[in-house]
ROVO-157845 format. One record per atom (N, C-alpha, C, O): x, y, z; residue in three letters. Coordinates in pm, whole numbers, plus 50000, padded with zeros to 5 digits. Example, Ala and Ser with C-alpha at 12.3 -4.5 7.8 and 13.67 -1.06 7.14 Angstrom:
2
513194943150780ALA/512304955050780ALA/513204967050780ALA/514244966850846ALA/512854977550708SER/513674989450714SER/512905000350787SER/513415011450804SER/
% end
This chain:
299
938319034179372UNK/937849047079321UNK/938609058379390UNK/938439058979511UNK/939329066279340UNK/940069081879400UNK/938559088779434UNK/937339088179416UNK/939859097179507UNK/938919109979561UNK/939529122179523UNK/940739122779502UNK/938859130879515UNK/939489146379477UNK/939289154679588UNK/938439155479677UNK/940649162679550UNK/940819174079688UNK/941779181279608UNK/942249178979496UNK/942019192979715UNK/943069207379672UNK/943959202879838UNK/943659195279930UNK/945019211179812UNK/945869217079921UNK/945929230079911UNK/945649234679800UNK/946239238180003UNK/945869251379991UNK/947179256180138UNK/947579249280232UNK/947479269380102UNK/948009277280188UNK/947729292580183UNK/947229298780089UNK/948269298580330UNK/947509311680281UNK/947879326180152UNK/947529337980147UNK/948789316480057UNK/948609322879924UNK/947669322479865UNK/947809326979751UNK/946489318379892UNK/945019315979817UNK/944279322779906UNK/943059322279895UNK/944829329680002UNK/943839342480086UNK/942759340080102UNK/942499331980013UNK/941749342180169UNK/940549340980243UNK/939909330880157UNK/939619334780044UNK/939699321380181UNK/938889309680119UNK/937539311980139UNK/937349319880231UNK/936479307780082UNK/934749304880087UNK/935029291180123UNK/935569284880033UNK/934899287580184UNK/934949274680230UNK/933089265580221UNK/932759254080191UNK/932799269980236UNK/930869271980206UNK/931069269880088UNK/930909257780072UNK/931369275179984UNK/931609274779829UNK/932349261979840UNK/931679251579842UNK/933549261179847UNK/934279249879797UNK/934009233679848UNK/934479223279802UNK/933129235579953UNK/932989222280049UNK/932539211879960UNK/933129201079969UNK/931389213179855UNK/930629200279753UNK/931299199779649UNK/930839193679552UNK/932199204179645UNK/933589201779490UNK/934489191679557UNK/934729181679490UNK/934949192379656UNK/935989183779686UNK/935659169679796UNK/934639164279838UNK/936589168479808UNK/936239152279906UNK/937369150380067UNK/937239143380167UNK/938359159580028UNK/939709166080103UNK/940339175780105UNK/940309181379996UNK/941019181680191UNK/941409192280166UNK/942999193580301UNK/943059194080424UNK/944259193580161UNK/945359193280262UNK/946129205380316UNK/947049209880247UNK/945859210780428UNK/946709224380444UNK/947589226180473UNK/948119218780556UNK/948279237480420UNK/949689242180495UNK/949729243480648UNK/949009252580689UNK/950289237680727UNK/950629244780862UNK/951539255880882UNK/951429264680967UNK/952749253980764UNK/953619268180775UNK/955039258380768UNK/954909246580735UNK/956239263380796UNK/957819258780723UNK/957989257180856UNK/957329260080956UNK/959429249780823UNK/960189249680936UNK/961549248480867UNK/961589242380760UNK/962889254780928UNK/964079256780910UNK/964929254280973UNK/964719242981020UNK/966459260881029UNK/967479254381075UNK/967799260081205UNK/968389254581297UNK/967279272981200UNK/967439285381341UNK/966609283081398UNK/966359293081465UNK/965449270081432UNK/964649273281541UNK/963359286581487UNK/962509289681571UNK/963329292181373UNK/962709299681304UNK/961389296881203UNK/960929304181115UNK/960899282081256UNK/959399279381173UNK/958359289681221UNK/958319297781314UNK/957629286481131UNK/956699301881107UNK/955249290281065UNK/955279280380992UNK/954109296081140UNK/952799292781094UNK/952469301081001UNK/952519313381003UNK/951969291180885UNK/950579299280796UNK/950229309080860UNK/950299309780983UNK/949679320080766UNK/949269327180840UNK/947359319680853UNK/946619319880951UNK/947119314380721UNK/945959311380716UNK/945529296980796UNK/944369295080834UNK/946519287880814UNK/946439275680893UNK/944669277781007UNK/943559273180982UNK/945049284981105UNK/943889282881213UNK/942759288881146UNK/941909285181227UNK/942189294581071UNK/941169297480998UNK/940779285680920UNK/939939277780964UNK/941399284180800UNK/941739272780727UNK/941099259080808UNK/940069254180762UNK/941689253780919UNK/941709242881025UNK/940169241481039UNK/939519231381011UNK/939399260481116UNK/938119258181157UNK/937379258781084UNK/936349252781117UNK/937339263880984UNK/936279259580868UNK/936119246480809UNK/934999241380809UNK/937219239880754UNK/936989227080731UNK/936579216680875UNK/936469204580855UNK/936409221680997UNK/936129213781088UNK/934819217781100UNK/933919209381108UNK/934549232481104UNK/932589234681043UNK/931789225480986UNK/930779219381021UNK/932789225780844UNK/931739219380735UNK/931989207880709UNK/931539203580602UNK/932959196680817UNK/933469188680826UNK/934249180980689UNK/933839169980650UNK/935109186180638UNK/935949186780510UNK/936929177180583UNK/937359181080691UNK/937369163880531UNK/938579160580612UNK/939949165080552UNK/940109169880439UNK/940819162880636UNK/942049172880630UNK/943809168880662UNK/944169161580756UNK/944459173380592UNK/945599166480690UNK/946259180480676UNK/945659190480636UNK/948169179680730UNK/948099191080705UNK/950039186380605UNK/950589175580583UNK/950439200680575UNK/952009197380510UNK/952699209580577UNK/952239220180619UNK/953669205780573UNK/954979213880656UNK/955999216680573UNK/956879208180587UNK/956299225780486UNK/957129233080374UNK/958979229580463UNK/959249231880581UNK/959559226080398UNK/960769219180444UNK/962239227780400UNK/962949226180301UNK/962369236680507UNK/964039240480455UNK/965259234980542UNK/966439238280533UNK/964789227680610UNK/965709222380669UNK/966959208280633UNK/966789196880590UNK/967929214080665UNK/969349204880585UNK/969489195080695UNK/970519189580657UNK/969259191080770UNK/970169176980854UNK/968729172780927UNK/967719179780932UNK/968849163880963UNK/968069153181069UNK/967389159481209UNK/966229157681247UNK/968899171081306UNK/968259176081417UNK/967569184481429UNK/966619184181508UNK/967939197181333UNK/966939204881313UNK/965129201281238UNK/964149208481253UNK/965199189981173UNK/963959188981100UNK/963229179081217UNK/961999179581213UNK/963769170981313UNK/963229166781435UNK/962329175281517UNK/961189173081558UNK/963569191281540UNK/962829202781617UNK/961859208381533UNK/961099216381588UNK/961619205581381UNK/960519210881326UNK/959229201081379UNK/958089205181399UNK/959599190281391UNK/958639179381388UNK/957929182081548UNK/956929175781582UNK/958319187981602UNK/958449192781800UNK/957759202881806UNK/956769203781879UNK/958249213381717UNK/957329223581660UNK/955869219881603UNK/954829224481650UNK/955909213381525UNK/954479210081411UNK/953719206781515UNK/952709213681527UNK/953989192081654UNK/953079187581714UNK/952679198981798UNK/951459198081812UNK/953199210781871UNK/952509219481963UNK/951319228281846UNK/950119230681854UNK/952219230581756UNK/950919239181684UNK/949639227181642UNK/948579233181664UNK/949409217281606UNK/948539203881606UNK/947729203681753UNK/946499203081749UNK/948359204281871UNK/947989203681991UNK/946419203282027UNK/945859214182017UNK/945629192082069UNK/944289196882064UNK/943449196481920UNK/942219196881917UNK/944109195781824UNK/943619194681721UNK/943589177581668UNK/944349168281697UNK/942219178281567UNK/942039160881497UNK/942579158081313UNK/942259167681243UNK/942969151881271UNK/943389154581164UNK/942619138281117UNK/942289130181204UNK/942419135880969UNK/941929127280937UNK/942489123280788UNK/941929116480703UNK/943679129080785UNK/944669128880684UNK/946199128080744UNK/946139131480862UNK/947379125080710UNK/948829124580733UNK/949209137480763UNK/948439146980744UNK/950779139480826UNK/950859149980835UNK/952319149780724UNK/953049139880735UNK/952579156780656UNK/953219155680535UNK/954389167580521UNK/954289179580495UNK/955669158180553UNK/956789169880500UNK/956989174980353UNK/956249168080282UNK/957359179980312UNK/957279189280221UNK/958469188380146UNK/959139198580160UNK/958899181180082UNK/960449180380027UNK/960649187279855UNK/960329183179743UNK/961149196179894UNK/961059199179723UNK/961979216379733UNK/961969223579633UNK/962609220279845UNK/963089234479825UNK/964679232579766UNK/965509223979797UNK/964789241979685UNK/966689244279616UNK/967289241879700UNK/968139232979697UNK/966969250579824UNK/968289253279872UNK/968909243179970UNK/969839244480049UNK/967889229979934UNK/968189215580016UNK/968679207079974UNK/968939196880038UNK/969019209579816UNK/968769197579722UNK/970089189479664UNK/970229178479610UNK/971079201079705UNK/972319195879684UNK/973109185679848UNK/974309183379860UNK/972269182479927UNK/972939177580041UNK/973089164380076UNK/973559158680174UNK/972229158479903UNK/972289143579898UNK/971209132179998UNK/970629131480106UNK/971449123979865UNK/969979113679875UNK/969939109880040UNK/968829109680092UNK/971359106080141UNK/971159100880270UNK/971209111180353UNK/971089107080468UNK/971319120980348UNK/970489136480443UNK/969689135980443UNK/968919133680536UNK/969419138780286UNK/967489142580282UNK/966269132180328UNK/965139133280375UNK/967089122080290UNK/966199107080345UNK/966449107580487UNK/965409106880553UNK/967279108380540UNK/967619109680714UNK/966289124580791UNK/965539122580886UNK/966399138480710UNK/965229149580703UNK/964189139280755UNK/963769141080869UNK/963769129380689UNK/961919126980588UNK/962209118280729UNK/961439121180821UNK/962919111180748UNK/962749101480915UNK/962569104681054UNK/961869101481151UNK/964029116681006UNK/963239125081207UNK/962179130381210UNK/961429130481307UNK/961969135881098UNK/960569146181104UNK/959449135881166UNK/958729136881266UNK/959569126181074UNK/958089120281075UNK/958329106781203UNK/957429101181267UNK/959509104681210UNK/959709094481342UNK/959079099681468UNK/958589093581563UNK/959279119281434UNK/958519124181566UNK/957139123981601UNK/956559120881706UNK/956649128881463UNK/955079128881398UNK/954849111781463UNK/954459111981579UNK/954959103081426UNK/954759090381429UNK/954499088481604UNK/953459085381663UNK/955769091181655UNK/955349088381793UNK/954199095781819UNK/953649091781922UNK/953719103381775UNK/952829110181881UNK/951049104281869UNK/949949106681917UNK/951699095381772UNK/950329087581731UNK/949719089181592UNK/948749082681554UNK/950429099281512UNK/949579106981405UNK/950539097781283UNK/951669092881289UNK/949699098081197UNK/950479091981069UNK/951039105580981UNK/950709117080953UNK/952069096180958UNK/953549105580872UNK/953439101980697UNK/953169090880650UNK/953689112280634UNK/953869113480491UNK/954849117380451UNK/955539124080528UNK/955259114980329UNK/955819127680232UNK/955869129980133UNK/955999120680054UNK/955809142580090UNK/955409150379942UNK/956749153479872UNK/957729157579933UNK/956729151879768UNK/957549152679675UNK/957259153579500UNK/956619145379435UNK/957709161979465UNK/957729160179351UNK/958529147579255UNK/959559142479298UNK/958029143679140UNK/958949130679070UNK/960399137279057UNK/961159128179088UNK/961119148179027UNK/962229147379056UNK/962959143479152UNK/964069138179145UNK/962109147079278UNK/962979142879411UNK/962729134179454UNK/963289131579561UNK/961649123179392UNK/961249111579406UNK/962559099879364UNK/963189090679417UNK/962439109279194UNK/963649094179134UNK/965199100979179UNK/966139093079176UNK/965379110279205UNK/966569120379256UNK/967579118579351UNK/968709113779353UNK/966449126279463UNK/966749135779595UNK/966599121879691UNK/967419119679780UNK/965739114779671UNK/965619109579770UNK/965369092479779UNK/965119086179676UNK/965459085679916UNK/966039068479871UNK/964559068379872UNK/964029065479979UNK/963699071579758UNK/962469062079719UNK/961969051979761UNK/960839053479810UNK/962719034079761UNK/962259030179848UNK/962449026980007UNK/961889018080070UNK/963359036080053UNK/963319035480150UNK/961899047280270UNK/961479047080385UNK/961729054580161UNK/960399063180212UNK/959309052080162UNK/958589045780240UNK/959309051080067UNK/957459044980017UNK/957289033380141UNK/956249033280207UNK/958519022280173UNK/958109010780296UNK/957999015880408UNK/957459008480490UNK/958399029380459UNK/957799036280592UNK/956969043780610UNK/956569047680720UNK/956529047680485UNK/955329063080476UNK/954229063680360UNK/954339060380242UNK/953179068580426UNK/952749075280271UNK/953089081080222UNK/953599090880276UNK/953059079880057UNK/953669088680003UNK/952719098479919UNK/951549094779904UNK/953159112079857UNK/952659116079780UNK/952759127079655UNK/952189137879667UNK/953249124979576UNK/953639131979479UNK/953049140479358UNK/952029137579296UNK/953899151679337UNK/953349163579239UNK/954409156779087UNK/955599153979087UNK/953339155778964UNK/953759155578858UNK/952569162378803UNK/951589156378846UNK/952149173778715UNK/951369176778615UNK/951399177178505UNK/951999185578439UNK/950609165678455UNK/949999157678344UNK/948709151078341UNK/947959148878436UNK/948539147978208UNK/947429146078215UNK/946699133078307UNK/947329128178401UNK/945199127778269UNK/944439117878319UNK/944269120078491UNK/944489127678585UNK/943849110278459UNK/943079108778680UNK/943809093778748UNK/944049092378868UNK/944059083778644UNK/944819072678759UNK/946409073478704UNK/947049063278680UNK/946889085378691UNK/948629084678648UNK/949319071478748UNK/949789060878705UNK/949219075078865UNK/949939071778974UNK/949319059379107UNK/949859057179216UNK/948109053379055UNK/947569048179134UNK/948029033279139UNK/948029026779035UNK/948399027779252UNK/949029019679309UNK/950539020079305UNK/951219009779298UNK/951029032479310UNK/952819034579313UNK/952509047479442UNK/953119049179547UNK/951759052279406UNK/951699063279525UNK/950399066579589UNK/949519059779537UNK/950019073379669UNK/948789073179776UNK/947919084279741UNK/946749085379776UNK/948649093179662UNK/948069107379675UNK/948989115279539UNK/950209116679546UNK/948289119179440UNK/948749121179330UNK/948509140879297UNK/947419144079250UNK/949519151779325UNK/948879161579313UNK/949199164879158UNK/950359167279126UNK/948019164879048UNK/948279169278948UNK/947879179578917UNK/947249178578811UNK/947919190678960UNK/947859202878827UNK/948329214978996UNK/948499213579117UNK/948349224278906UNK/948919239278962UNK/947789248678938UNK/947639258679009UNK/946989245878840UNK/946179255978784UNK/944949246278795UNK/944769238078705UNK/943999246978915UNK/942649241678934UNK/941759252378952UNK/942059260279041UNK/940599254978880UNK/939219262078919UNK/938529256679029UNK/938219244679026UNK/938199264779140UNK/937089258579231UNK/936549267979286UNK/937339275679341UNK/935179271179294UNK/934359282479333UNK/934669282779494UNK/934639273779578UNK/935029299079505UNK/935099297979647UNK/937329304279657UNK/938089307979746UNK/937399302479545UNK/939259303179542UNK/939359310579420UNK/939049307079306UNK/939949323479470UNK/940699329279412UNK/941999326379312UNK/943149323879349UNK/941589327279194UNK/943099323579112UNK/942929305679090UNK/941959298279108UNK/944429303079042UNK/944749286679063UNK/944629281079203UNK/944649287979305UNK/944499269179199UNK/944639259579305UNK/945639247179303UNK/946169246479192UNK/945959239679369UNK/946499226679345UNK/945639219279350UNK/944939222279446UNK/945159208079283UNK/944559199079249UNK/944969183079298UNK/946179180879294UNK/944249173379337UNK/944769163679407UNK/944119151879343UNK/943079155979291UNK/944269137979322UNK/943179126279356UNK/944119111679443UNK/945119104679430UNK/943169113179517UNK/943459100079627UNK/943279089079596UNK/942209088179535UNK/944099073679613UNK/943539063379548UNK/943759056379659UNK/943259045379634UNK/944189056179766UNK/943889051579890UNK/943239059979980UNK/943349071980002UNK/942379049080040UNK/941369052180144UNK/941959057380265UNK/941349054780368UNK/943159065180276UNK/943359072580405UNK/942499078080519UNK/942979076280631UNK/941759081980514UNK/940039089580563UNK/939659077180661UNK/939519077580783UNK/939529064580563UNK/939129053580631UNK/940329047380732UNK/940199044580851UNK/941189046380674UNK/942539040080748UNK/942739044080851UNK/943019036880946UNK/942589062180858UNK/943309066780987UNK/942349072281086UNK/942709076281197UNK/941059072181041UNK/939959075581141UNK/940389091281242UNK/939999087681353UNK/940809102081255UNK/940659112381288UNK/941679107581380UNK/941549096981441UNK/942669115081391UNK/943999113381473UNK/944389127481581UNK/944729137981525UNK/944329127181704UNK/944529141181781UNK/946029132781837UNK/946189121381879UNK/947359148681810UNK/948569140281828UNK/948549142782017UNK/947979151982075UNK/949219133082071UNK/949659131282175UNK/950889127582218UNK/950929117082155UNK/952079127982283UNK/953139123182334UNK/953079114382387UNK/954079107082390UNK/951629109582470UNK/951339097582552UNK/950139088082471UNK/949209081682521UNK/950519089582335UNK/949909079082261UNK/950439067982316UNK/950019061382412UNK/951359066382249UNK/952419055682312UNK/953039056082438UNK/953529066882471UNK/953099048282502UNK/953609047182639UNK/955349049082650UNK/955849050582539UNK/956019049182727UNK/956979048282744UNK/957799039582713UNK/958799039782642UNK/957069028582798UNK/957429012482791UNK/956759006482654UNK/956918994282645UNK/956239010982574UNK/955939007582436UNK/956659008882332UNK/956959002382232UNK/956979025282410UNK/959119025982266UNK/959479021182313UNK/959669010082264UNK/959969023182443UNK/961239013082472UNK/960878995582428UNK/961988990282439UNK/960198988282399UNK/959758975582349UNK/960398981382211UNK/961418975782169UNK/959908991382146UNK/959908992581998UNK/961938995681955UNK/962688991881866UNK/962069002882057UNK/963709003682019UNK/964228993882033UNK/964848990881930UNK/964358983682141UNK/964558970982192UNK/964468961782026UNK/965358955681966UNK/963278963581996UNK/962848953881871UNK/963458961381742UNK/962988958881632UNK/964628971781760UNK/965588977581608UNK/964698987981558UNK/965128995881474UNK/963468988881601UNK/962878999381501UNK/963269014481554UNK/962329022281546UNK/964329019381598UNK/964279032181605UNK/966079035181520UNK/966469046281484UNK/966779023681509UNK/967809024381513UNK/969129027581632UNK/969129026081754UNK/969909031181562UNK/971049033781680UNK/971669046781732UNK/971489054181634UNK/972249053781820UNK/972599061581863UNK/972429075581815UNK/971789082081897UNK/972819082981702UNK/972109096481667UNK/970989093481614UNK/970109100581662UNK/970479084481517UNK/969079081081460UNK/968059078881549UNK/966879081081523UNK/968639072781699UNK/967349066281727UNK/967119080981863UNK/966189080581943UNK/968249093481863UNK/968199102881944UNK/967129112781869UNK/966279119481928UNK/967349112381723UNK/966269121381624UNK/965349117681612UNK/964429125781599UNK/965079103881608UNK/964209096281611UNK/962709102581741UNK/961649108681731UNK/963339097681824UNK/962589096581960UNK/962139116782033UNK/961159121482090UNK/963069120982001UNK/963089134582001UNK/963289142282100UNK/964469144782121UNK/962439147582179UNK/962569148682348UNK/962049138882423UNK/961199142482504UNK/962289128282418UNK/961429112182476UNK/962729107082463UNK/962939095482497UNK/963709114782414UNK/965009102882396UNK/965519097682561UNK/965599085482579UNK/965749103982638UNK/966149102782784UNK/965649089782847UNK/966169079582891UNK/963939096782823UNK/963049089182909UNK/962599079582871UNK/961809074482951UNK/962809071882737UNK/962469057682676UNK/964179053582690UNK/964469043382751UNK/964959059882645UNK/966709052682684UNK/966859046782821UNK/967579036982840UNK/966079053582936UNK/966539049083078UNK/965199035783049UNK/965509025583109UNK/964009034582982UNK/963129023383023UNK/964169010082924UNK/964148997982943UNK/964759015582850UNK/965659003482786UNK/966239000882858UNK/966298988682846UNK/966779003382933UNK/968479001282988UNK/967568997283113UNK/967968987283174UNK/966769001583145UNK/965778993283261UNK/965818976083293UNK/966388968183368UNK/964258976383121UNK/964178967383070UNK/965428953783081UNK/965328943083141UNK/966298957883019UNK/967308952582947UNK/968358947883058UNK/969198939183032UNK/968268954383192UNK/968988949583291UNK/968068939883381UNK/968658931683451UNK/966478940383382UNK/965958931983402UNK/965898921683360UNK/965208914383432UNK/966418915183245UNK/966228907783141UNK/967838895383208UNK/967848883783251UNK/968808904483187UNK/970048900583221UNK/970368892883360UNK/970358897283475UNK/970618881383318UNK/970898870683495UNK/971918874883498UNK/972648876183400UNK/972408880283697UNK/973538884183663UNK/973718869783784UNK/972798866683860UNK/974898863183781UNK/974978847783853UNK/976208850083914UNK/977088855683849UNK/976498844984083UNK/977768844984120UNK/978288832784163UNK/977478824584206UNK/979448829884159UNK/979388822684199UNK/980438814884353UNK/981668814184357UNK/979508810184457UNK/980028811284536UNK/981848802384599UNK/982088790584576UNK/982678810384664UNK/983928808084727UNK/983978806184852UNK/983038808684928UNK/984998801984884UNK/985348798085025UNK/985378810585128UNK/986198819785128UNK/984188808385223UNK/984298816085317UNK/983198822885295UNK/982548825585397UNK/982718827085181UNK/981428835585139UNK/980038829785255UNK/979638818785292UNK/979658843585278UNK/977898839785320UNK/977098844085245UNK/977448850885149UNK/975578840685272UNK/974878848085192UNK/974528864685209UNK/974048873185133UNK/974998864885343UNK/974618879885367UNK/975978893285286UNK/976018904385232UNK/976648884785321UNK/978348892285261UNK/977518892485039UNK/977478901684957UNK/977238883385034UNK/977098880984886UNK/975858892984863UNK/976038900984771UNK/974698894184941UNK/973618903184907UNK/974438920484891UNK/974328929584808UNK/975448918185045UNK/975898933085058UNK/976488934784952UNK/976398945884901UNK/977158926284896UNK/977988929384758UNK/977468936884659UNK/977778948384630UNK/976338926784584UNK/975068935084509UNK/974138942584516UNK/973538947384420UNK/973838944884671UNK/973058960084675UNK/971178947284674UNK/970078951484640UNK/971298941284694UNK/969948934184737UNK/969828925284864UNK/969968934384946UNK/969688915784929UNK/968958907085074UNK/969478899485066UNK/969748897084949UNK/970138887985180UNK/969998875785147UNK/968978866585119UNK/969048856785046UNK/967698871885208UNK/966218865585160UNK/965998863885015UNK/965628853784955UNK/966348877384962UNK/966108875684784UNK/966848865084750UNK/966278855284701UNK/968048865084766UNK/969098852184674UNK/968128840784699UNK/967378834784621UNK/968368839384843UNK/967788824884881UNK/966368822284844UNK/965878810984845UNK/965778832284814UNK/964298826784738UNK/964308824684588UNK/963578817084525UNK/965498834784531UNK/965958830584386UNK/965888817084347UNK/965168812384259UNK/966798810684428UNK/967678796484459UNK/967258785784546UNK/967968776784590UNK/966218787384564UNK/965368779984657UNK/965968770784787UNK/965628759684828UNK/966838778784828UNK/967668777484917UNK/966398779685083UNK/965568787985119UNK/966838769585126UNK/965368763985248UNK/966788774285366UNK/966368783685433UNK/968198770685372UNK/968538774585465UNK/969808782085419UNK/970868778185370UNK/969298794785452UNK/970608804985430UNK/972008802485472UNK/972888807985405UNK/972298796285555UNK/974008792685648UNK/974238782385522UNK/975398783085480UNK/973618775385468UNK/974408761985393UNK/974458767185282UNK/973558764585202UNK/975538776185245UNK/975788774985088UNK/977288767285080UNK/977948764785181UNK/977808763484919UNK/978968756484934UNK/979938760984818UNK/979528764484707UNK/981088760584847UNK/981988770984739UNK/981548756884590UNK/981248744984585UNK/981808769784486UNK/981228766384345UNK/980258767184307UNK/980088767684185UNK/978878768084422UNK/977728764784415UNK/977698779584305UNK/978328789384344UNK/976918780284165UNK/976688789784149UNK/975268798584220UNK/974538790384277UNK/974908808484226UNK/973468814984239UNK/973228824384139UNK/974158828684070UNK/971648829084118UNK/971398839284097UNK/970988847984144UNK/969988846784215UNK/971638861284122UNK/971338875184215UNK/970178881484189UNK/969868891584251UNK/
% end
């Protein structure tokens, strides 16, 4: 069974929220854009917006209007979005916004690269990642399935009926022109056919959702990718999960010597920067003086 909801930004100016609360079932808000200069801008209506539906307990997610052309800048949007989120619970995705002109010519593996840092950042912080799109930039702009197997998705086509889109997409916004007491003018109109609400149980983002040593497991295991991807990826955590890899990963590694004529064990520890006690407990070596050339060890 869907659910019905609006999205709203503060072009629909002072909401009744009291009014609109027993019409709907959700309600997704603008947080405000983000761009290429370091120049995202909050709603103006966002923190109003936020506390009313947390009043009348309306659940909520929010969307982030997208002008940004490459991967690093839409990362720093994603850096941005979580401080303004800060302290706050969401019980919906947080949803980039893909659909502006002046993005649209920069091709399907940009824009798909956009929809990954953004939400690779979103993701770490514990919060679940979306994205909105209209069906042009669905069958278009962007690698389709390479978003639908990492994200929710959710798309604007207006037409008719109530299950257009149910089981191809998560969140179906159909119309531009919705009545709802309490809103001024049109609205956007929504119906949900997955249980998101239930899935994600109220999400407050954190940086220390995940541990350190939990990306670094997760990069280790391919999921962040490689060198600029997995730098957009990770975001300002790139440093400090790269040194727990390279940690990890040297812990992992036997490094083995093997011994020559004349070698001791103490000459062999000074070499590597550790004891001879260590080797010899490595190697279960009862007496440190008796080693024998060839013998290999481990350090």
């Amino acid at each position: 069974m869907s659910r019905f909801g609006i999205d709203v930004s503060e072009h629909k100016g002072t909401i009744n929220w009291d009014a609109v609360k027993n019409q709907i079932s959700f309600a997704i808000l603008r947080l405000g854009w983000i761009g290429n200069k370091n120049n995202h801008t909050l709603d103006k209506q966002f923190e109003r917006n936020y506390s009313e539906c947390k009043r009348l307990g309306i659940p909520i997610g929010v969307y982030v209007y997208c002008y940004c052309n490459n991967a690093n800048t839409a990362k720093q949007g994603a850096e941005w979005t979580l401080q303004k989120l800060s302290g706050k619970s969401l019980e919906l995705p947080v949803y980039i916004d893909m659909e502006d002109s002046s993005i649209k010519g920069m091709g399907k593996g940009v824009l798909t690269d956009v929809c990954i840092a953004f939400n690779s950042v979103i993701e770490s912080a514990g919060l679940w990642a979306g994205v909105y799109a209209n069906l042009d930039w669905f069958n278009n702009y962007l690698d389709k399935g390479t978003i639908k197997s990492k994200y929710t998705t959710w798309i604007a086509h207006y037409t008719s009926g109530t299950n257009k889109y149910e089981g191809e997409y998560d969140i179906w916004q159909n119309a531009s022109n919705g009545k709802i007491n309490g809103i001024s003018g049109n609205v956007d109109t929504n119906y949900m056919y997955r249980d998101l609400i239930a899935e994600i149980g109220g999400k407050t983002p954190s940086q220390t959702t995940k541990s350190i040593i939990d990306l670094a497991n997760e990069v280790i295991a391919g999921k962040y990718g490689n060198g600029e991807a997995r730098k957009n990826a990770l975001g300002s955590l790139y440093n400090e999960v790269q040194a727990k890899v390279n940690e990890i990963l040297g812990a992992n590694k036997q490094v083995t010597y093997t011994v020559k004529k004349g070698d001791t064990l103490s000459g062999i520890a000074k070499k590597y920067g550790t004891t001879y006690q260590a080797i010899a407990s490595k190697n279960g070596i009862k007496n440190p003086n008796l080693i024998y050339p060839g013998q290999v060890l481990k350090i």
